[in-house]
gemmi code that builds the backbone of each chain (N, CA, C; Angstrom):
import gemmi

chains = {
    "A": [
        ("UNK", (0.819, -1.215, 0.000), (0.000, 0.000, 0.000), (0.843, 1.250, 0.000)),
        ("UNK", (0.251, 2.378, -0.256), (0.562, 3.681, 0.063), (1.690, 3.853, -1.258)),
        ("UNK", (1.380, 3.403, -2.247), (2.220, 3.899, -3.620), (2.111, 5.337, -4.191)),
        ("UNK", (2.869, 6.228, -4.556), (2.668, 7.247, -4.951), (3.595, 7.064, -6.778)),
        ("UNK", (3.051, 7.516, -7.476), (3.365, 7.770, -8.896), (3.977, 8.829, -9.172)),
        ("UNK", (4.785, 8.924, -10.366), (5.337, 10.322, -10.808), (5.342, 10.373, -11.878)),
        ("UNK", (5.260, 11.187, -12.883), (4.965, 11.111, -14.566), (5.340, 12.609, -15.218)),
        ("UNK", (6.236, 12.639, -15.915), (7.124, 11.416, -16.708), (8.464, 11.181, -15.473)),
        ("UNK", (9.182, 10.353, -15.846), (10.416, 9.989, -14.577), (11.167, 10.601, -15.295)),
        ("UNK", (11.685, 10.840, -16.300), (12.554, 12.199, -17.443), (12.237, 12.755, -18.082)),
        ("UNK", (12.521, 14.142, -18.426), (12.200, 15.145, -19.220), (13.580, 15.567, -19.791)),
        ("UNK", (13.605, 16.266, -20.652), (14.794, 17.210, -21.474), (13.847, 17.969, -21.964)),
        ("UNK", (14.234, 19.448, -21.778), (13.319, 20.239, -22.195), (14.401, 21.347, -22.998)),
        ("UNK", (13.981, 22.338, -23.443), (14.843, 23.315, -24.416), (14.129, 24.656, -23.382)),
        ("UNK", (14.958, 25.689, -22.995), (15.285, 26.771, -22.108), (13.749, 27.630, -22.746)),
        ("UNK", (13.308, 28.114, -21.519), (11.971, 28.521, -21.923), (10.655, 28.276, -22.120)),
        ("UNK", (10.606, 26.814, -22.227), (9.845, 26.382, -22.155), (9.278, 25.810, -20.708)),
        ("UNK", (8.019, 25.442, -20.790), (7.093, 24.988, -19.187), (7.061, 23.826, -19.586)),
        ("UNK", (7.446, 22.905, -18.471), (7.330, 21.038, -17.775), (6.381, 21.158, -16.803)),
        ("UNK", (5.311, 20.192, -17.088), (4.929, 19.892, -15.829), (4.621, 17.858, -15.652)),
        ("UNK", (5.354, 17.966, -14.077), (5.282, 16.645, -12.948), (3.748, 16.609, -12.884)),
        ("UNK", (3.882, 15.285, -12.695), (2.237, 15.114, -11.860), (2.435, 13.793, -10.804)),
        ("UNK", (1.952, 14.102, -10.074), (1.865, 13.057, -8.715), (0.773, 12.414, -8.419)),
        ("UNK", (0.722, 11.080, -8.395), (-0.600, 10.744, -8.149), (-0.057, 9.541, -6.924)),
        ("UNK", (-1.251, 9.603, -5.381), (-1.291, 8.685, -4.825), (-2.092, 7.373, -5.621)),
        ("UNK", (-1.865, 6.126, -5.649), (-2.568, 5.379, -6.234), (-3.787, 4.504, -5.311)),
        ("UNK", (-2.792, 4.075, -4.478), (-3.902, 3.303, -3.773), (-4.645, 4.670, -2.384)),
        ("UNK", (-4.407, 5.355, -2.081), (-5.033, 5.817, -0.423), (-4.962, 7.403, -1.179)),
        ("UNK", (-5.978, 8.361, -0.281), (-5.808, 9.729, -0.677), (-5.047, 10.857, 0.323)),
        ("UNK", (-4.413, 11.438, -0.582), (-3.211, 12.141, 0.214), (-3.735, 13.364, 0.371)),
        ("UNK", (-4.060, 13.707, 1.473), (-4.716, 15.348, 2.273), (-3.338, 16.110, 1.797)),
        ("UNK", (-2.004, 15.924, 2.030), (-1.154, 16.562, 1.586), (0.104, 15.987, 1.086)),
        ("UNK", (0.446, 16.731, 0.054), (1.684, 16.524, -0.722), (2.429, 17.085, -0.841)),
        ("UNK", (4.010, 16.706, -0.618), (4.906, 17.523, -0.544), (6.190, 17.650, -2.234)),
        ("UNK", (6.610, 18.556, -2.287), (7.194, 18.810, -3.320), (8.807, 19.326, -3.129)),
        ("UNK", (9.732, 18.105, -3.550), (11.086, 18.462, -2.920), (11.986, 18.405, -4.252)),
        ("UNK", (12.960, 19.066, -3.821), (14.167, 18.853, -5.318), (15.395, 18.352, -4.561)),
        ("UNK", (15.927, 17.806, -5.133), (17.229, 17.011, -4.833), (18.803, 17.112, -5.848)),
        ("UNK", (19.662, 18.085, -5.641), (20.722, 17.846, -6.506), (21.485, 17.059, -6.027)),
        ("UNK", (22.885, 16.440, -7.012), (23.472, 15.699, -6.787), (23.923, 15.701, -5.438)),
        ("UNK", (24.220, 14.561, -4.467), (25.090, 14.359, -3.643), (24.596, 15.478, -2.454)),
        ("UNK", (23.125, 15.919, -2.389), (22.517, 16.968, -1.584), (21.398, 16.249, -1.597)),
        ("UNK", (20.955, 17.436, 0.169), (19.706, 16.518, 0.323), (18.858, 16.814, 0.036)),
        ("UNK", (17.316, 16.163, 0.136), (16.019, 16.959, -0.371), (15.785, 17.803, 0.434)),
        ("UNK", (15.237, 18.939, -0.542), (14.820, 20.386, -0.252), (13.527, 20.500, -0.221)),
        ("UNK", (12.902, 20.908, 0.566), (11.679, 21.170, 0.483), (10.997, 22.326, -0.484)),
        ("UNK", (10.423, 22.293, -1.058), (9.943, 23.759, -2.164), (8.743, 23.823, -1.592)),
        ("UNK", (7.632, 22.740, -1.389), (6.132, 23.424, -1.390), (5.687, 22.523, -0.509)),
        ("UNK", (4.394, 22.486, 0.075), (3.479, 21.832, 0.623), (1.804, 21.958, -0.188)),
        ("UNK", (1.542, 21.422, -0.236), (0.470, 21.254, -1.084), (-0.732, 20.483, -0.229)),
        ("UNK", (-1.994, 21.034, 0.083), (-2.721, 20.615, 0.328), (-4.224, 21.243, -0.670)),
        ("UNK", (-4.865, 19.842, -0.849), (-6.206, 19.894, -1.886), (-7.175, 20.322, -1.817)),
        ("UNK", (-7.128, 21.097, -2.725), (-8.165, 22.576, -2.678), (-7.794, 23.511, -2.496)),
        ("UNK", (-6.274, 24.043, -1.410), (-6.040, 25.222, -1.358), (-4.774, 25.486, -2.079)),
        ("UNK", (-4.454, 26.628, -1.660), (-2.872, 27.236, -2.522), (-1.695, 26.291, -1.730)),
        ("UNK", (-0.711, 26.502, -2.237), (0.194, 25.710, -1.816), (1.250, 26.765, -0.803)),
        ("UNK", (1.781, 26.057, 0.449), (2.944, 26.802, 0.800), (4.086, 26.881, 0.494)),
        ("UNK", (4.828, 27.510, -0.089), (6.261, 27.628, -0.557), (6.828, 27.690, 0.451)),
        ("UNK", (8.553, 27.416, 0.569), (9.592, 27.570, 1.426), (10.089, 28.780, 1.109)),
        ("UNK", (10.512, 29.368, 1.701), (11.513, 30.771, 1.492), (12.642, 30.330, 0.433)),
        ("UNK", (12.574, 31.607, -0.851), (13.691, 31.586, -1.539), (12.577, 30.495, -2.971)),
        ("UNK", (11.928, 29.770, -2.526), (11.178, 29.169, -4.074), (10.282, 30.179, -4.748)),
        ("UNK", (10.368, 30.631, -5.970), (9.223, 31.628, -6.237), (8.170, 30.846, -6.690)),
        ("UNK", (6.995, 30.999, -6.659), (6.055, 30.647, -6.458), (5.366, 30.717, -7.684)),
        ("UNK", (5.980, 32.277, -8.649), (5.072, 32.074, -9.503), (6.326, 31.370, -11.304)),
        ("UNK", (7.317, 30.808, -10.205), (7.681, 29.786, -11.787), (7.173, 28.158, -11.205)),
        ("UNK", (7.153, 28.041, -10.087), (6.707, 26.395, -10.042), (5.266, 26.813, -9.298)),
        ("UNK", (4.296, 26.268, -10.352), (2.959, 26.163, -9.958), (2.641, 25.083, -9.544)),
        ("UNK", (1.831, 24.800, -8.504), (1.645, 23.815, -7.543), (0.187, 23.659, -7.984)),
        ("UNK", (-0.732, 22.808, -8.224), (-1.957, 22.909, -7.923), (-2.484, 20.980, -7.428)),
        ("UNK", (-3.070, 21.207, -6.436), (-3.220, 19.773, -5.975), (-4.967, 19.597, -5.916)),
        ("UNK", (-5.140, 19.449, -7.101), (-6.827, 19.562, -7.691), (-7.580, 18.369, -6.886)),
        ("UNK", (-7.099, 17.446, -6.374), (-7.471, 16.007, -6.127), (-7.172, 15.882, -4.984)),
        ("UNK", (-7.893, 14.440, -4.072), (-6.415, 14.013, -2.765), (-5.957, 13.119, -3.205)),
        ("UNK", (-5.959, 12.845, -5.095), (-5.224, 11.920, -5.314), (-3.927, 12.265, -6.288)),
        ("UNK", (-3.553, 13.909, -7.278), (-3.026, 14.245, -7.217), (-3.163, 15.418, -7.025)),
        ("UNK", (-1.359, 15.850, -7.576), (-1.300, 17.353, -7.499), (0.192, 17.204, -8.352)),
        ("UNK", (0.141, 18.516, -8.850), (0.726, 18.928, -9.958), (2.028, 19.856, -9.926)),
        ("UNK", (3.111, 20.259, -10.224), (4.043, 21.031, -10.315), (4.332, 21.084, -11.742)),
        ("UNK", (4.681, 22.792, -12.602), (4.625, 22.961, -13.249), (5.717, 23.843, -13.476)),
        ("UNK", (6.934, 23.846, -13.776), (8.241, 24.548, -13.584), (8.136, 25.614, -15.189)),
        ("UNK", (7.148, 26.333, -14.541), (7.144, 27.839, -15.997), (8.427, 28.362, -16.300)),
        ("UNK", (8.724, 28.668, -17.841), (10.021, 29.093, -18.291), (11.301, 28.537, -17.917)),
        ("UNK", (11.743, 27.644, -18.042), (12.309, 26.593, -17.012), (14.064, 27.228, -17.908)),
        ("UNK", (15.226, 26.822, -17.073), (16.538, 27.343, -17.449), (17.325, 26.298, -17.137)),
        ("UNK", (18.892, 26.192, -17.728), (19.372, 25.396, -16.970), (19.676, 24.964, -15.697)),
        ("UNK", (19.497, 26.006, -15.106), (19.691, 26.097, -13.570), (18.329, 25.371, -12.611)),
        ("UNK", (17.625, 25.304, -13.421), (16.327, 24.526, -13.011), (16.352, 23.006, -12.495)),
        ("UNK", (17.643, 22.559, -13.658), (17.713, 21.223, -14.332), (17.968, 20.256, -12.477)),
        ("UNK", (17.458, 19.184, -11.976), (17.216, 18.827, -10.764), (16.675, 17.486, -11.176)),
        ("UNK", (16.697, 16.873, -9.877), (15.812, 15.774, -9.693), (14.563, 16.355, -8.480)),
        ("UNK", (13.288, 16.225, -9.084), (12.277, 16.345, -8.510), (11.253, 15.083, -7.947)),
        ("UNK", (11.342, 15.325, -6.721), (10.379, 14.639, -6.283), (9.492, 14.666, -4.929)),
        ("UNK", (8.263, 14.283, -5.245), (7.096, 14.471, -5.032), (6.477, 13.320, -3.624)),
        ("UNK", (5.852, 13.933, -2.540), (6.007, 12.646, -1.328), (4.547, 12.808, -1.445)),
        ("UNK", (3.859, 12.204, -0.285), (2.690, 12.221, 0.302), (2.368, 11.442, 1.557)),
        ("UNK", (1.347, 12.363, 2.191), (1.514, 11.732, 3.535), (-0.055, 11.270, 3.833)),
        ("UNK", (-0.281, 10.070, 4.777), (-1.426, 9.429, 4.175), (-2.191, 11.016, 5.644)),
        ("UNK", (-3.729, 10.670, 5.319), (-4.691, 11.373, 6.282), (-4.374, 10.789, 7.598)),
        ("UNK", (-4.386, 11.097, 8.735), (-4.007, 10.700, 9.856), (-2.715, 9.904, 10.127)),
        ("UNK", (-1.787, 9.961, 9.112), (-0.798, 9.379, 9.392), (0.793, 9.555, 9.680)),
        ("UNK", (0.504, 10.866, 10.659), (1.746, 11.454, 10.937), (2.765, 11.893, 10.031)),
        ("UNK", (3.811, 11.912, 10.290), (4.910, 12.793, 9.251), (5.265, 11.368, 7.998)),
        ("UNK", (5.245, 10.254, 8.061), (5.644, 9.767, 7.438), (5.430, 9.885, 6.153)),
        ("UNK", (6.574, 9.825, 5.128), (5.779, 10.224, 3.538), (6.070, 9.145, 2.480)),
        ("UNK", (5.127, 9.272, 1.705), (5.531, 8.410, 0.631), (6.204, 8.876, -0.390)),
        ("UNK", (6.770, 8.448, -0.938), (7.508, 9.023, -2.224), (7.270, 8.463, -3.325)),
        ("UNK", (7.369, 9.142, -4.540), (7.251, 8.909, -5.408), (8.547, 8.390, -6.363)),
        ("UNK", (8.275, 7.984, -7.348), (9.923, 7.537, -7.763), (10.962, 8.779, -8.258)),
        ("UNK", (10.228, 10.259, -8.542), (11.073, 11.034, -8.584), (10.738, 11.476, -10.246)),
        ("UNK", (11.939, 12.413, -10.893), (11.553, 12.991, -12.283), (12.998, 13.665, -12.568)),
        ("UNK", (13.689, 13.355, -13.172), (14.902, 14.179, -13.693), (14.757, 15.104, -15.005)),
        ("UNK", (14.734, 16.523, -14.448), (14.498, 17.040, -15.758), (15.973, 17.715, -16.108)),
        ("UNK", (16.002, 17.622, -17.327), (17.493, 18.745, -17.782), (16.584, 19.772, -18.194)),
        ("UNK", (17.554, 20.551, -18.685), (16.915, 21.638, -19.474), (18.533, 22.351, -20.161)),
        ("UNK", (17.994, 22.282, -21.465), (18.677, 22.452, -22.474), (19.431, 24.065, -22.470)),
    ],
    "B": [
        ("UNK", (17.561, 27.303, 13.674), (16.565, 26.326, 13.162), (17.648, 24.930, 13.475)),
        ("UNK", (17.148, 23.752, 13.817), (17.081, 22.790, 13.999), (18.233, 22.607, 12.147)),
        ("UNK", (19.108, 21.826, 12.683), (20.552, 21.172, 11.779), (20.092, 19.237, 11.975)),
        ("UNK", (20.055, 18.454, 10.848), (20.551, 17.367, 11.115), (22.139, 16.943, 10.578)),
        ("UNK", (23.470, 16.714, 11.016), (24.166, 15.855, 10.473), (24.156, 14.523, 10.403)),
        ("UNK", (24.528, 14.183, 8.854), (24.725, 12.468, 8.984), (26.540, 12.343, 9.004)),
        ("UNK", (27.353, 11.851, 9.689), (28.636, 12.388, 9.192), (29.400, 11.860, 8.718)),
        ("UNK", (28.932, 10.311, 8.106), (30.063, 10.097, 7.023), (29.140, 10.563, 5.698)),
        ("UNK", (30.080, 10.872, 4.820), (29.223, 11.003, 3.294), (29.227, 9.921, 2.837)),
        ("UNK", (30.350, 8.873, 3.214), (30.275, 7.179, 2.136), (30.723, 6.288, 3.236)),
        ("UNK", (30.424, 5.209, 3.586), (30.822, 3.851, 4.471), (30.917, 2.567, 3.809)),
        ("UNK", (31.743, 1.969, 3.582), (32.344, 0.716, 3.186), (32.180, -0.305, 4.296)),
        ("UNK", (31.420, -1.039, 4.447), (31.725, -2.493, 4.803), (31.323, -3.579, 4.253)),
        ("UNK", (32.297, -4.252, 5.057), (32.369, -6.122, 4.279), (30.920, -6.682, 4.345)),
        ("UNK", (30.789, -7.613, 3.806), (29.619, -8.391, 3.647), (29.323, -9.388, 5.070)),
        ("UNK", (28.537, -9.333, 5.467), (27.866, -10.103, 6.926), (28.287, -9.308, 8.096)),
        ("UNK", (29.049, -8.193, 8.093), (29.024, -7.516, 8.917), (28.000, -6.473, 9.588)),
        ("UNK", (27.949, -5.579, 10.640), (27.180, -4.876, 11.038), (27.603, -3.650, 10.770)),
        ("UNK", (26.680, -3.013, 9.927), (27.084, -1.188, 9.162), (26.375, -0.547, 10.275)),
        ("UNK", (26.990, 0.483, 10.792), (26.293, 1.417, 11.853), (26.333, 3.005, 11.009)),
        ("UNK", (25.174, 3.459, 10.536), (25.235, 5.269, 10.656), (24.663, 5.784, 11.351)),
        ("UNK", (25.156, 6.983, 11.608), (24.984, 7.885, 12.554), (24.134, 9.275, 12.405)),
        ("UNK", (23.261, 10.051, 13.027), (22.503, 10.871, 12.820), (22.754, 11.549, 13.631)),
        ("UNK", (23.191, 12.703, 13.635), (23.112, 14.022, 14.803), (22.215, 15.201, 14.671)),
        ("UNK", (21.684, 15.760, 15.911), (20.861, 16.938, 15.244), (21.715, 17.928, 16.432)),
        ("UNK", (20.991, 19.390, 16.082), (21.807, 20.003, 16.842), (21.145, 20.828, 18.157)),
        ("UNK", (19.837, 21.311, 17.642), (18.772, 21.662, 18.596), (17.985, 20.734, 19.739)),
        ("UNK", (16.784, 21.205, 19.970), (15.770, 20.479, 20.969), (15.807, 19.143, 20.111)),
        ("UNK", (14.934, 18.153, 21.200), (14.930, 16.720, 21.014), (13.843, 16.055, 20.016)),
        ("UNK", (13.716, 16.305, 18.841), (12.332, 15.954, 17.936), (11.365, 14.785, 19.036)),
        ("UNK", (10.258, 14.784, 18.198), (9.523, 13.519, 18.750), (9.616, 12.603, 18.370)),
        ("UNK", (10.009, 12.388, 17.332), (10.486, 11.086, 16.394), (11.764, 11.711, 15.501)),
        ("UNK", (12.596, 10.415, 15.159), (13.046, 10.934, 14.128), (12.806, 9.563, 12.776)),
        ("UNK", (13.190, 9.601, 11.715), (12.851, 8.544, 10.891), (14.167, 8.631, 10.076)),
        ("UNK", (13.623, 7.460, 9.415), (14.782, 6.527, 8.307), (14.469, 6.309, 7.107)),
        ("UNK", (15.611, 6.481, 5.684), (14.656, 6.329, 5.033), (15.886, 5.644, 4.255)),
        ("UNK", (15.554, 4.978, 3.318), (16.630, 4.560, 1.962), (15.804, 4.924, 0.838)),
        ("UNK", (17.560, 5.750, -0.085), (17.038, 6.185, -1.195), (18.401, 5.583, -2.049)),
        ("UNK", (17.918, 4.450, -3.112), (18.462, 4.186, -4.347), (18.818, 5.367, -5.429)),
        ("UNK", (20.210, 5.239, -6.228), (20.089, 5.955, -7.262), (18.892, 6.349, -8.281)),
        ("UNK", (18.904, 7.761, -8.239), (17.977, 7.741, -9.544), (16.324, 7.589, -8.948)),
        ("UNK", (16.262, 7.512, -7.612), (14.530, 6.744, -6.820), (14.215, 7.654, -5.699)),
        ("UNK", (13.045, 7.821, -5.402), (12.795, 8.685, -4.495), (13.052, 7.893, -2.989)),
        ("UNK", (13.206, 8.685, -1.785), (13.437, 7.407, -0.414), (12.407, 6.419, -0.151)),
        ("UNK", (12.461, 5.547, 0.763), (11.367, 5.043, 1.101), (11.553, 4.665, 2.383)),
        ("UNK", (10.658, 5.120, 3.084), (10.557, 5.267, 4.522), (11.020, 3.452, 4.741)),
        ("UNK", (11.550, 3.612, 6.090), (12.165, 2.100, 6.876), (11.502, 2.214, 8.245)),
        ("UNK", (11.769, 3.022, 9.059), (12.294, 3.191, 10.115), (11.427, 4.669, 10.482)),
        ("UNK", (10.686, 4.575, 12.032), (10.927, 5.681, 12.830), (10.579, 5.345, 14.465)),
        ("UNK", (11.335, 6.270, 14.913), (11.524, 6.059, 16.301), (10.943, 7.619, 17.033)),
        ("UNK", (10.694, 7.038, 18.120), (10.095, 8.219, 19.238), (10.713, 8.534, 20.077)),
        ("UNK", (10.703, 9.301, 21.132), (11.614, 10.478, 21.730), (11.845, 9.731, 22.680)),
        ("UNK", (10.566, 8.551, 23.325), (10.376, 7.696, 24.484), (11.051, 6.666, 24.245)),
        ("UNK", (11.270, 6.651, 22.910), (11.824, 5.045, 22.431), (13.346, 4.861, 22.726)),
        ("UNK", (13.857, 3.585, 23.156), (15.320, 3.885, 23.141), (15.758, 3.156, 21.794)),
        ("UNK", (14.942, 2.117, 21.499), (15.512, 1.525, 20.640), (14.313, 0.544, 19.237)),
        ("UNK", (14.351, 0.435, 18.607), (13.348, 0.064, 17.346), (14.085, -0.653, 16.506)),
        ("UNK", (13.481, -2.006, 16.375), (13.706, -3.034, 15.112), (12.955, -3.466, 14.027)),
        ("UNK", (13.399, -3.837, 13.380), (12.547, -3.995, 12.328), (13.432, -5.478, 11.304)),
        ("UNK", (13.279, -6.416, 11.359), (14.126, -7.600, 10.664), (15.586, -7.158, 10.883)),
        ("UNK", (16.294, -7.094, 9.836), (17.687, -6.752, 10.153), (17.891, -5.448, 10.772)),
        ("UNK", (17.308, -4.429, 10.566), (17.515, -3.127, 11.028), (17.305, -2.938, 12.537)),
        ("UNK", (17.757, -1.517, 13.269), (17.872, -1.466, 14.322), (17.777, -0.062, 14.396)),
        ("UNK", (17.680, 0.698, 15.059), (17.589, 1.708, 15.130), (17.777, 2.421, 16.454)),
        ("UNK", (18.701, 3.033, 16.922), (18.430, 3.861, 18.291), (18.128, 5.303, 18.853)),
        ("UNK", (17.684, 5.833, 19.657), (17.777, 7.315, 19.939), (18.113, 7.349, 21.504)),
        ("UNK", (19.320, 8.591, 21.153), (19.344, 9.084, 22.209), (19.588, 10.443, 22.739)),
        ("UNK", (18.869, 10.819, 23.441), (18.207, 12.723, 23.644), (19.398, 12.883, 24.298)),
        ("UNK", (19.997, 12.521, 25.026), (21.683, 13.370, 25.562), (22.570, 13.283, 24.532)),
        ("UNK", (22.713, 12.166, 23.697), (23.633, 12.800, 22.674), (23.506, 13.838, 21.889)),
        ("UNK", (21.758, 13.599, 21.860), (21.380, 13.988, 20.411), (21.637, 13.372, 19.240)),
        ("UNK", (21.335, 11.956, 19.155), (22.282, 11.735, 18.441), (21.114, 9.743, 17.988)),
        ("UNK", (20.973, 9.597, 16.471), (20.677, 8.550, 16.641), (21.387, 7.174, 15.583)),
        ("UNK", (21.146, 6.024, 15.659), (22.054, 5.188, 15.091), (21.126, 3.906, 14.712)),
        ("UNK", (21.909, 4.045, 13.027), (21.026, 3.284, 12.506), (22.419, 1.923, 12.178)),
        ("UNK", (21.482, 0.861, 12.592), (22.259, -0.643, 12.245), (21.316, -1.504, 11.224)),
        ("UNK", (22.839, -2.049, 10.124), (21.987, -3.262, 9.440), (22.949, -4.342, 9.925)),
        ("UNK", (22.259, -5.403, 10.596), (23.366, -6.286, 10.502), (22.930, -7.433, 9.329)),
        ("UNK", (24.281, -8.189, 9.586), (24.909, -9.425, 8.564), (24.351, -8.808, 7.463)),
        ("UNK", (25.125, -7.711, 6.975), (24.804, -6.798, 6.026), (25.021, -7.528, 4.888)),
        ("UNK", (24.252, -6.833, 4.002), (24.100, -7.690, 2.103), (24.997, -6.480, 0.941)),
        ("UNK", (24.901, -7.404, -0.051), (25.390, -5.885, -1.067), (24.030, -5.102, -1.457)),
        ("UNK", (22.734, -5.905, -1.519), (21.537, -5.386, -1.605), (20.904, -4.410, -0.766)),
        ("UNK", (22.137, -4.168, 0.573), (22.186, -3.409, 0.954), (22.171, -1.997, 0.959)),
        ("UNK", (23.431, -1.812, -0.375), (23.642, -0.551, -0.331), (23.405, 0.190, -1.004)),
        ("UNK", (22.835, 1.306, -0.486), (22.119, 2.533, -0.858), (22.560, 3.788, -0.166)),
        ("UNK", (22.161, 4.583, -0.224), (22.268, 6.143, 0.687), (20.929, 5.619, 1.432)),
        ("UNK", (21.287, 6.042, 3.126), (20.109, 6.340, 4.238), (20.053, 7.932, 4.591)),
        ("UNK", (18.968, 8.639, 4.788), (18.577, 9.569, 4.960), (18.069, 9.369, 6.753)),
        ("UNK", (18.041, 10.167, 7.484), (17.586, 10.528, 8.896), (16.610, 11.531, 8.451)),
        ("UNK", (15.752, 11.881, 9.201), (14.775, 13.168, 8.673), (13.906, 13.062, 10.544)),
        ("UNK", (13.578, 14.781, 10.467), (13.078, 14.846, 11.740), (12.038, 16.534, 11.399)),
        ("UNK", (11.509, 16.216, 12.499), (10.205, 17.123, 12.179), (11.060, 18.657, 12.658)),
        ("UNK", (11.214, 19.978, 12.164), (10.924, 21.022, 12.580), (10.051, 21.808, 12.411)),
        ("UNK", (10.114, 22.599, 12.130), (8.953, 23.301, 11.803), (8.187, 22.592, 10.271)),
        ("UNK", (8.796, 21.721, 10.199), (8.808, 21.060, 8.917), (9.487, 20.194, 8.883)),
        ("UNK", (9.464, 18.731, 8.038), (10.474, 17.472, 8.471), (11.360, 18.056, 7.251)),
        ("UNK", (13.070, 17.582, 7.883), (14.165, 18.194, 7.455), (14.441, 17.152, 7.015)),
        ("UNK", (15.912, 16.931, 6.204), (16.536, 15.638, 5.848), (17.732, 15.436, 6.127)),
        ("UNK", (18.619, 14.996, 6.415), (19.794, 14.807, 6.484), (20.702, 14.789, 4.898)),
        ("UNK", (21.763, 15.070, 5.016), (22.394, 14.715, 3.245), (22.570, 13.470, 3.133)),
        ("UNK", (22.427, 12.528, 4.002), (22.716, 11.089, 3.939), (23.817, 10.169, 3.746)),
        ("UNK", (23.859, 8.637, 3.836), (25.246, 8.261, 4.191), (25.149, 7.506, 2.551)),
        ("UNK", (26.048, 7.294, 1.774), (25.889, 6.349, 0.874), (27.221, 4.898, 1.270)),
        ("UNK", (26.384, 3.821, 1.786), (26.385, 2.844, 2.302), (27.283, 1.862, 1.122)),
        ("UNK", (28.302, 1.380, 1.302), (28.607, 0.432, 0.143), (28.580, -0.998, 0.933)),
        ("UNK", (28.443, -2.109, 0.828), (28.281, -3.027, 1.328), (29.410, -4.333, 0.136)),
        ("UNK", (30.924, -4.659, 0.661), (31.531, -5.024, 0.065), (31.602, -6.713, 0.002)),
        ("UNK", (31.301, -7.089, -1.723), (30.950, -8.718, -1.178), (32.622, -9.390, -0.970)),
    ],
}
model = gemmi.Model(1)
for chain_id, residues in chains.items():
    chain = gemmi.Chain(chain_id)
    for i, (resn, *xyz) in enumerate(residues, 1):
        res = gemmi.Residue()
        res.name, res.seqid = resn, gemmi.SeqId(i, " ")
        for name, pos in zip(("N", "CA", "C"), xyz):
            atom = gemmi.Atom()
            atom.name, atom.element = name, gemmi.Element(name[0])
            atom.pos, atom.b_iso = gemmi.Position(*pos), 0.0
            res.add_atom(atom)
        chain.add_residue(res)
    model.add_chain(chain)
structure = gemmi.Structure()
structure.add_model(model)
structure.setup_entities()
């Protein structure tokens, strides 16, 4: 139980252009989802919190209006890295934590995007 | 704000032995802290968590300890495998659950 999805697991994109992740819990519904990036040989960062139906919370220092968060579902929610650069280029990935089930999260398998 | 160190970046051991990493934080005493393994290329996946009350937590080969005067907690695999090795992550709640940079574990056959 408690599988979470990620789609696509790679991207290559060309500078300027918008990617968007999507996260889906499969089996159980996730009240909230979290949204982390990971560079090499560093740990995950937290960028957003996402809970369904409302706006998402950003961490200090993520702008808010290039990665759009929207978590339409409690089964997913979405990140959308607008105008994206090389500096973007990361491994992203996406957790969820079940309803009543404390901090523990699920993860998803993750998403490596470059950007050209 | 609340620091976790993990403090090796890479650990080598032999095969059937017992791998110990280590987790330090630097602030107050979380209520739990947790465990996680993350494969190349894969997001983590939770193993392990322990409570503030807890001294110690198993789970098949794994082991896990905390302790609030060190600050400090320790994760064991014994009669370790090469299927073992991965990077382990520590993670603990602050104002938000944090992560550690993690240990990447080699397990030598």
């Amino acid at each position: 139980g408690a599988v979470v999805s990620q789609h696509p697991s790679r991207v290559i994109c060309k500078s300027g252009t918008s990617v968007k992740i999507e996260c889906r819990s499969l089996d159980f519904q996730a009240t909230t989802m979290f949204w982390y990036r990971q560079f090499p040989k560093q740990s995950l960062m937290l960028m957003a919190t996402s809970n369904e139906g409302s706006k998402a919370t950003y961490e200090q220092g993520v702008e808010k209006d290039k990665f759009l968060i929207n978590h339409a579902s409690l089964t997913l929610s979405t990140l959308t890295v607008t105008s994206a650069h090389p500096e973007d280029s990361s491994f992203y990935i996406c957790s969820a934590s079940l309803s009543g089930g404390g901090d523990t999260q699920y993860f998803g398998p993750g998403t490596r995007l470059t950007v050209l | 704000s609340q620091k976790i160190e993990q403090n090796s970046e890479a650990l080598n051991i032999q095969e059937g032995k017992t791998a110990t990493l280590t987790c330090n934080y630097t602030n107050y005493s979380p209520a739990y802290l947790q465990w996680y393994r993350q494969d190349p290329g894969r997001g983590p996946v939770f193993l392990l968590l322990i409570r503030e009350n807890e001294k110690e937590k198993r789970k098949e080969r794994l082991k896990v300890t905390f302790d609030t005067t060190l600050k400090q907690s320790l994760f064991h695999i014994t009669a370790s495998q090469p299927a073992d090795s991965a990077t382990y992550l520590c993670a603990l709640r602050d104002d938000k659950i944090i992560f550690g940079k993690g240990t990447r574990l080699h397990i030598l056959p």
